[in-house]
C-alpha positions as a printed NumPy array, in Angstrom:
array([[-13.78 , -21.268,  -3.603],
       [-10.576, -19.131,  -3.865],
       [ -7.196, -20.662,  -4.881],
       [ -5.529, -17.148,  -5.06 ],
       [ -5.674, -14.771,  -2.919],
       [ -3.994, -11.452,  -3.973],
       [ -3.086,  -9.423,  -0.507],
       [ -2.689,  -5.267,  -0.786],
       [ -0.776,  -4.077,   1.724],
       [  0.648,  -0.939,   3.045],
       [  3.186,   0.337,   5.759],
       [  0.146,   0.779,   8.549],
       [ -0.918,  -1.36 ,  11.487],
       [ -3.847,  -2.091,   8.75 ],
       [ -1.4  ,  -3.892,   6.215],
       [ -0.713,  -6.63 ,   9.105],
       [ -4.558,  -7.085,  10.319],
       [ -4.831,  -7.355,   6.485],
       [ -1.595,  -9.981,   6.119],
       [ -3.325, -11.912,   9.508],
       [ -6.627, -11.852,   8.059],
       [ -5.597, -12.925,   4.845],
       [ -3.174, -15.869,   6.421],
       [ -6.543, -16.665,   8.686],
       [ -8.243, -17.339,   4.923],
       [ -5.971, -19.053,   3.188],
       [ -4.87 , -21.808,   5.551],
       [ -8.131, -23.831,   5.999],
       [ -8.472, -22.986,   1.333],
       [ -5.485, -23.999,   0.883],
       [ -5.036, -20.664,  -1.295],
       [ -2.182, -19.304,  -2.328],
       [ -1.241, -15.64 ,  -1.139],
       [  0.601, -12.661,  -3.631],
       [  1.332,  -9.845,  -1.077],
       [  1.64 ,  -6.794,  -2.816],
       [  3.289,  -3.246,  -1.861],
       [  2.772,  -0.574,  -3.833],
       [  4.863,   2.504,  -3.416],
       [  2.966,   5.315,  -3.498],
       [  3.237,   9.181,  -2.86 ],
       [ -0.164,   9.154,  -1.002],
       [  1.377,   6.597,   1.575],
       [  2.413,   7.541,   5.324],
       [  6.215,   8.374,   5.353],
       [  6.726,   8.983,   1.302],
       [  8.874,  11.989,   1.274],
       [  7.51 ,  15.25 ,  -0.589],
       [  9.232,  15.998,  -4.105],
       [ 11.346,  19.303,  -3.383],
       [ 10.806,  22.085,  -4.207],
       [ 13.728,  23.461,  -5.735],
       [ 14.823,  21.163,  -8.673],
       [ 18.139,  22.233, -10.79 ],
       [ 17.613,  25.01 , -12.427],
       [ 19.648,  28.023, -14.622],
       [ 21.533,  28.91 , -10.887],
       [ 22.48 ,  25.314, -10.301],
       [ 25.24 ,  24.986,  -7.793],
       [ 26.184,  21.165,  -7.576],
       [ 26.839,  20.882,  -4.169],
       [ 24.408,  22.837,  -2.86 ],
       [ 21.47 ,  22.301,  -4.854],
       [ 21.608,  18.922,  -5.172],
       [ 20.603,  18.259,  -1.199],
       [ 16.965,  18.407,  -1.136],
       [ 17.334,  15.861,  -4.446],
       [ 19.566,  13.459,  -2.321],
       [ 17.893,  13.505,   0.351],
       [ 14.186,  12.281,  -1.246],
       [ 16.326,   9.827,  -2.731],
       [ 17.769,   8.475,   0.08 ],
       [ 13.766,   8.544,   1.848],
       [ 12.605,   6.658,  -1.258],
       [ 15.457,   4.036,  -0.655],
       [ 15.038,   3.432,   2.815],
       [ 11.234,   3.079,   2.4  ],
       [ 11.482,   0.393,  -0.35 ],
       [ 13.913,  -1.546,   1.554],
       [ 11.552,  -1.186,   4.626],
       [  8.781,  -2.379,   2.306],
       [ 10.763,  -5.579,   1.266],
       [ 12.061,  -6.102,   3.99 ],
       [  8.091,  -6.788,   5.222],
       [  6.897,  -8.592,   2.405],
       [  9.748, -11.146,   3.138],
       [  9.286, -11.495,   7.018],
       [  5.329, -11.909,   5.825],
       [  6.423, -14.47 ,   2.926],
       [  8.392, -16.014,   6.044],
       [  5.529, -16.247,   8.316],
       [  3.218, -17.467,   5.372],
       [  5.36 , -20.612,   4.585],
       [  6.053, -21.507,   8.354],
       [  1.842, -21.645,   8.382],
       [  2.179, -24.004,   5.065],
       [  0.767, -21.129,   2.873],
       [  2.701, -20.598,  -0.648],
       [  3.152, -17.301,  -0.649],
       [  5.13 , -14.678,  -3.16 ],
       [  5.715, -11.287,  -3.283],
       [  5.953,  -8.039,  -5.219],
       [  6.598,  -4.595,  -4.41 ],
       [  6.21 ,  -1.761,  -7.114],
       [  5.613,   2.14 ,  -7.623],
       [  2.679,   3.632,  -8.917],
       [ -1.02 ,   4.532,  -8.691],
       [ -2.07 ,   1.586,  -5.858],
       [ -5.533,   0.975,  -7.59 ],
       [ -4.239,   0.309, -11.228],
       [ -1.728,  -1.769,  -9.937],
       [ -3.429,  -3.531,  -7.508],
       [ -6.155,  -4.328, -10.666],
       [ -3.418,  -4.884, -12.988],
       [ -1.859,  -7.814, -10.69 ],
       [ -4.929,  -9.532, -10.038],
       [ -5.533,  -9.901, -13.929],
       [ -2.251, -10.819, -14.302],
       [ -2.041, -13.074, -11.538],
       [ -5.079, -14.362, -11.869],
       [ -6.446, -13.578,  -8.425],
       [ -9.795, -14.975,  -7.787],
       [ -9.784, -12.582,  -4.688],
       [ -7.753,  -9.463,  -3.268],
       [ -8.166,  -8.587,   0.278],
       [ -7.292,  -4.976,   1.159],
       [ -7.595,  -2.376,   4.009],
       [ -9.415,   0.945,   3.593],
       [ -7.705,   4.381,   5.185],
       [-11.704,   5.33 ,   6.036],
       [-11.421,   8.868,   4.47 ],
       [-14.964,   9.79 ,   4.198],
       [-16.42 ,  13.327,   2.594],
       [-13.903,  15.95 ,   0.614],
       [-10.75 ,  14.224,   1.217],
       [-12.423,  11.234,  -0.404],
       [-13.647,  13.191,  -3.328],
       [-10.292,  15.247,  -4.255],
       [ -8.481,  12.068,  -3.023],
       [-10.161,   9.426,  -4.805],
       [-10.179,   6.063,  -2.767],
       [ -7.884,   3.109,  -3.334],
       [-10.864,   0.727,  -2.172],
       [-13.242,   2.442,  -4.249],
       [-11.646,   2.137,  -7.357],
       [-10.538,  -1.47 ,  -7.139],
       [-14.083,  -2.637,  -6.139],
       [-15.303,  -0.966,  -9.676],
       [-12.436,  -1.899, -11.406],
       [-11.165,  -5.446, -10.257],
       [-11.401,  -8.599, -12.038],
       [-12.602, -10.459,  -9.395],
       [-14.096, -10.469,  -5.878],
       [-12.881,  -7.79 ,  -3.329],
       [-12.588,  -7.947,   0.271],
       [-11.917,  -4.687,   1.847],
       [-10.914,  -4.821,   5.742],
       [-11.933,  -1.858,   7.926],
       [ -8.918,  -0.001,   9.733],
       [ -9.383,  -0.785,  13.848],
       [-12.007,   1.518,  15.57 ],
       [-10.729,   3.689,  18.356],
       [-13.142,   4.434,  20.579],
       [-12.373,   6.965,  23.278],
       [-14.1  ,   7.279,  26.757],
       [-13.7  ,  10.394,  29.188],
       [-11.549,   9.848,  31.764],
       [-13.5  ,  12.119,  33.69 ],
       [-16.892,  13.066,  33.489],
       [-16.874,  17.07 ,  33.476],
       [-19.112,  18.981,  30.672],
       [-15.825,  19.568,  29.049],
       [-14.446,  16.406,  28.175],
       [-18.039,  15.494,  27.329],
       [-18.243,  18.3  ,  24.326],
       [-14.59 ,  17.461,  23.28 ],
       [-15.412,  13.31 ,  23.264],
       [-18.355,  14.156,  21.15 ],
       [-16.839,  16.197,  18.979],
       [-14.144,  13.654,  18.119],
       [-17.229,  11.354,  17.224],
       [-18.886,  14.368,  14.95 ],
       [-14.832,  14.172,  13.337],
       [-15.529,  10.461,  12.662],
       [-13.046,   9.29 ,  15.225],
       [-15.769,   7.447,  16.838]])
């Protein structure tokens, strides 16, 4: 069935259903896990580039701030991301699963594609964001693309429903619980 399981994660309460779902998988397979990270600008926290790079008025100490200081975001997210992969890795191999890890930069879909080729994944589990409509179309989706562009089979885990029930029952919270439903937050 599948040997090697290639796991996609991402800094959201997603990326552990996804590391517990794929943990759930490979114990009874026997599979191996590769839990992959990919640093992205799209993901929750990356810092902005700034807007004012050096230039012909370039004062070193002043201009330079908004340049330190994405640097010093970037560097604190890709020790946070490490930093997971390893407690995962951890948690993997106390369950008896061999597990490695990876963590790049880059566009998530190539590289999620690129590893499974290279890795020879026979499966990658993954979570989806759920954007849905215009965001998805000027976005692009990361599960989208690696379902038409993987080498092998995908599993794509849905990010938790919230559902939301009125506390009270007056017209008003009825038109604004309804309207979060119309907004897709169910």
């Amino acid at each position: 069935m599948f040997h090697k399981i290639l796991v996609a994660m991402d800094s959201s309460k997603t990326g552990d259903e996804i590391f517990d779902y794929a943990l759930a998988l490979a114990q009874p397979l026997k599979a191996d896990l590769m839990l992959l990270h990919v640093l992205s600008s799209d993901e929750v926290g990356a810092p902005d580039m700034p807007l004012a790079l050096p230039g012909p008025y370039y004062y070193p100490g002043l201009s330079d701030l908004p340049l330190q200081t994405y640097r010093e975001t970037w560097e604190k997210l890709e020790a946070q991301g490490i930093g997971r992969l390893q407690s995962c890795e951890k948690q993997a191999k106390l369950h008896g699963v061999s597990t490695e890890y990876t963590q790049t930069s880059g566009s998530p879909g190539r590289t999620i594609c690129d590893l499974a080729q290279n890795w020879g994944a026979d499966l990658i589990l993954m979570g989806c964001r759920g954007r849905a409509g215009l965001s998805q179309l000027i976005l692009g989706s990361v599960s989208n693309y690696v379902m038409h562009h993987a080498p092998c089979s995908v599993v794509v885990v849905k990010a938790p429903v919230h559902t939301f029930s009125p506390l009270d029952h007056t017209p008003e919270t009825s038109v604004h619980l309804t309207e979060s439903r119309l907004a897709g937050w169910q």
